[in-house]
C-alpha positions in Angstrom: -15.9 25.1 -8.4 -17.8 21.7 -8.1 -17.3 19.4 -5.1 -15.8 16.6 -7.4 -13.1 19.3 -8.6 -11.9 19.9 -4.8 -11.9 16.0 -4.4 -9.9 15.6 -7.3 -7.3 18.3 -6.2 -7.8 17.1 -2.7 -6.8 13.5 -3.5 -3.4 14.7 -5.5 -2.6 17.3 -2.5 -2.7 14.6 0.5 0.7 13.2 -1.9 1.8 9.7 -3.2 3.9 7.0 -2.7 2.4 5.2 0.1 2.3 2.0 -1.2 5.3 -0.4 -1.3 6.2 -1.9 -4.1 4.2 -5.4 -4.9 7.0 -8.1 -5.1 6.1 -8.9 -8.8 7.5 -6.7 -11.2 4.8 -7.2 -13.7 2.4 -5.4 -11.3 4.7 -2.1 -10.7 2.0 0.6 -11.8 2.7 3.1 -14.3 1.2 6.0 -16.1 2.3 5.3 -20.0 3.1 8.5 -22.0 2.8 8.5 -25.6 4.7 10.9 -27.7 3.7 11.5 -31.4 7.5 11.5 -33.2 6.7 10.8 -36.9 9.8 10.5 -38.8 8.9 13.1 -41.3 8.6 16.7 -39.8 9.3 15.7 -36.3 8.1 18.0 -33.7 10.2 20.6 -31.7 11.3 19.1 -28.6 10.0 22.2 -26.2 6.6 21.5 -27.7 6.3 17.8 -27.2 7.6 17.8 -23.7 4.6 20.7 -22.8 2.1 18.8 -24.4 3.3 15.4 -22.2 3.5 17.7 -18.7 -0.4 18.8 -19.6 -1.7 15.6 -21.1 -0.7 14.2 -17.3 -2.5 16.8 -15.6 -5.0 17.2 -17.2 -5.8 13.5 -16.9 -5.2 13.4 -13.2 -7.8 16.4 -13.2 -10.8 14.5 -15.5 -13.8 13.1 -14.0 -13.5 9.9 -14.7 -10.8 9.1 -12.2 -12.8 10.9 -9.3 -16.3 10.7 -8.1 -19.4 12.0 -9.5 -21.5 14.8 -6.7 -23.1 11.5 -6.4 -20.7 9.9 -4.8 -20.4 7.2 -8.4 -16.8 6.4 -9.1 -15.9 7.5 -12.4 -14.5 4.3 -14.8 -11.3 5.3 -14.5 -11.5 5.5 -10.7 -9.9 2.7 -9.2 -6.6 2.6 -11.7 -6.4 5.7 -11.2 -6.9 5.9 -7.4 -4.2 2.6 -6.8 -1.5 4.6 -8.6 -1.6 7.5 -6.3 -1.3 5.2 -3.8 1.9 4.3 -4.9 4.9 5.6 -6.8 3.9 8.1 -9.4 5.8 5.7 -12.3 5.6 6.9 -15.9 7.0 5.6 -19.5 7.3 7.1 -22.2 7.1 5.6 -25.5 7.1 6.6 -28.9 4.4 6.4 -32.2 4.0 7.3 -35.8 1.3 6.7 -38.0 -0.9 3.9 -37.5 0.7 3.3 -34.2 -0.2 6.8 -32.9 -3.5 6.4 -34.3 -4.3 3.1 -32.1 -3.0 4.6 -28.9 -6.2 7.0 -29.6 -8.2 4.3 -28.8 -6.8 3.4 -25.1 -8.1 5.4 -22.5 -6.3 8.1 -22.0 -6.4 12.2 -22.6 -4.3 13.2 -25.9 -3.2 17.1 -25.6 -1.8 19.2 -28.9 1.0 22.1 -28.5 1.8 23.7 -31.6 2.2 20.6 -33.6 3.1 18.6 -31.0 0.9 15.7 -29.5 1.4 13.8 -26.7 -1.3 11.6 -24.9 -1.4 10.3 -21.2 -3.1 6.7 -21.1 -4.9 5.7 -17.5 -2.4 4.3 -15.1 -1.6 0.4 -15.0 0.2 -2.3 -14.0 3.1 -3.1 -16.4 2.9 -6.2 -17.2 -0.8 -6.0 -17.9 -0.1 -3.2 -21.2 -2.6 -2.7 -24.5 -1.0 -4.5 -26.5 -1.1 -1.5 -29.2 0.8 0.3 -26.3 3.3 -2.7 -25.6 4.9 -3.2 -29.0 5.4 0.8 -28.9 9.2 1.1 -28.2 10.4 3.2 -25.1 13.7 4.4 -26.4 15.7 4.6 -29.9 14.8 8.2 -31.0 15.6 11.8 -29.5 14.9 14.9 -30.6 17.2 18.2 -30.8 17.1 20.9 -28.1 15.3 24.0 -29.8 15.3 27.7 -28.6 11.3 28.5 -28.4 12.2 31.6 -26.8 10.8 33.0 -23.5 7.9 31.8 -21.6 4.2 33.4 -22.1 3.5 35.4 -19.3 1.3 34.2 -16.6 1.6 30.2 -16.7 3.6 28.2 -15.1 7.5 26.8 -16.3 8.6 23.7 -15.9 12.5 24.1 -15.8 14.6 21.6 -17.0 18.7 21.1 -15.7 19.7 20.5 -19.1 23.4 19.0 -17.3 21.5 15.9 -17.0 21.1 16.1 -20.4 17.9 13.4 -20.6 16.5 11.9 -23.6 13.1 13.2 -24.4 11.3 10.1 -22.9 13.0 10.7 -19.7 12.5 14.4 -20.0 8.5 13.8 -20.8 8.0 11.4 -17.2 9.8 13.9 -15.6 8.0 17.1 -16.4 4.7 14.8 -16.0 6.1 14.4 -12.4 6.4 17.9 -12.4 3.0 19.4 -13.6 0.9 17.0 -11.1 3.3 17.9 -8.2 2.5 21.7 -8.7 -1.0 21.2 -9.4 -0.8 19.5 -5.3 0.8 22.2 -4.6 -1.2 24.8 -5.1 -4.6 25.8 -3.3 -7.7 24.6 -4.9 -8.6 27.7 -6.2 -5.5 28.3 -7.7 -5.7 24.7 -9.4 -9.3 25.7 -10.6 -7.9 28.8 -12.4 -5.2 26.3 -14.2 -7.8 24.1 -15.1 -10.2 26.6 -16.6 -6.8 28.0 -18.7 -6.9 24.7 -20.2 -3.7 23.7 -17.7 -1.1 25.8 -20.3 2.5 25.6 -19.2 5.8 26.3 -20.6 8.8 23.8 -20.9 12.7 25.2 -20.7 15.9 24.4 -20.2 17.7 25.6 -17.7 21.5 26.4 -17.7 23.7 26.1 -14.4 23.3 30.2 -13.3 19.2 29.7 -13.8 19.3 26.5 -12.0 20.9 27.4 -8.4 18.3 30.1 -8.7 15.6 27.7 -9.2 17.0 25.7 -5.8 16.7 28.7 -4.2 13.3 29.3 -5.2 12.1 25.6 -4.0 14.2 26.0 -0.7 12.2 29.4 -0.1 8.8 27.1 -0.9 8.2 28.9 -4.1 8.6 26.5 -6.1 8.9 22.4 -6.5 11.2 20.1 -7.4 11.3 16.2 -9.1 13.4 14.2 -7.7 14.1 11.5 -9.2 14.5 7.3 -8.1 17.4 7.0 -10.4 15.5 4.0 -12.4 16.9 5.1 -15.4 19.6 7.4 -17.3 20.0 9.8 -14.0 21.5 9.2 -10.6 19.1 8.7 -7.5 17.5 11.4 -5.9 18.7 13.8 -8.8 16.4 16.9 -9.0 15.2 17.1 -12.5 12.7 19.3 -13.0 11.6 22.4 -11.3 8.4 23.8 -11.3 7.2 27.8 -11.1 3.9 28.9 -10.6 3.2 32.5 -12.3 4.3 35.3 -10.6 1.8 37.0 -8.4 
């Protein structure tokens, strides 16, 4: 495991949120999340939302928002760096065709589940959008609840309460949320493992039974929870997602 590796782990580990809020709203900083939705064969919902948790971690994880063993901040260093320091903001927005293929062009990490692409774009401040990200709408379409069946053994879930029944923008920020707080969780090692697996994850939904034994779990500090600012579509301080490393 390289020094810049444990830097990288070690900078999302110390936590976020630091930073008030800058009085202009326009400066807010946010992660955009773009999700590949083209209107003909549409991707399964389970799939998408996996490929938008890892696309965020994996980004959060690449060298170019750390340092070099040289000490050399990477380019996406200081973007990067300033929205740790802050709220951990992301919005989702949705692209088809020539749309999705100009988001490829803004920095950012693209990852592909089973059909499903979704691609994490280096942090920013809101106002200051690509403009082939900005005319990208947020909301407008959904996408049914599938049944992909159970998890693969030996990565983590990323449990849904499927009461708060959130569109699948809202769902992708919030299981971004949730892969990047269980990557701070765990021990660097640990986190070097997920990274050399590629970061792999499953995405469920969890009915009411499952979820008050997923509470349990993150009141026993076996697993972690989003919680959400209530911004949008849920109520403040609503857990959404809950995240479980692989059993031992």
């Amino acid at each position: 495991m390289s020094s810049s590796f444990q830097a990288r782990h070690a900078r999302l580990a110390a936590g976020y949120g630091g930073r008030p809020d800058p009085q202009d709203p326009s400066a807010v900083l946010a992660m955009p999340i773009v999700l590949h939705i083209p209107k003909a064969d549409p991707p399964r919902r389970s799939s998408l939302l996996e490929a938008a948790a890892m696309s965020a971690v994996v980004l959060c994880f690449d060298e170019r928002v750390g340092l070099s063993e040289d000490g050399e901040p990477g380019p996406w260093h200081e973007n990067f760096t300033a929205w740790v320091d802050s709220r951990i903001r992301k919005v989702s927005r949705r692209a088809r065709g020539a749309a999705w293929a100009g988001a490829q062009n803004v920095d950012g990490i693209t990852v592909d589940v089973a059909g499903a692409s979704a691609r994490a774009l280096v942090p920013g401040p809101v106002g200051d959008l690509d403009p082939r990200i900005k005319k990208l709408q947020i909301g407008g379409t959904d996408l049914e609840h599938d049944q992909p069946g159970r998890p693969l053994t030996g990565v983590p879930v990323l449990w849904i309460d499927s009461r708060l029944e959130m569109t699948v923008g809202k769902a992708a920020a919030q299981v971004g949320h949730a892969s990047m707080l269980l990557a701070a969780a765990l021990d660097s090692d640990a986190a070097h493992a997920w990274a050399a697996d590629g970061f792999r994850l499953a995405v469920r939904d969890a009915d009411a039974e499952t979820w008050e034994r997923l509470v349990a779990l993150v009141r026993a500090g076996r697993a972690v929870a989003v919680r959400d600012a209530g911004f949008t579509e849920v109520a403040p301080g609503s857990m959404t997602v809950i995240a479980v490393p692989p059993a031992e």
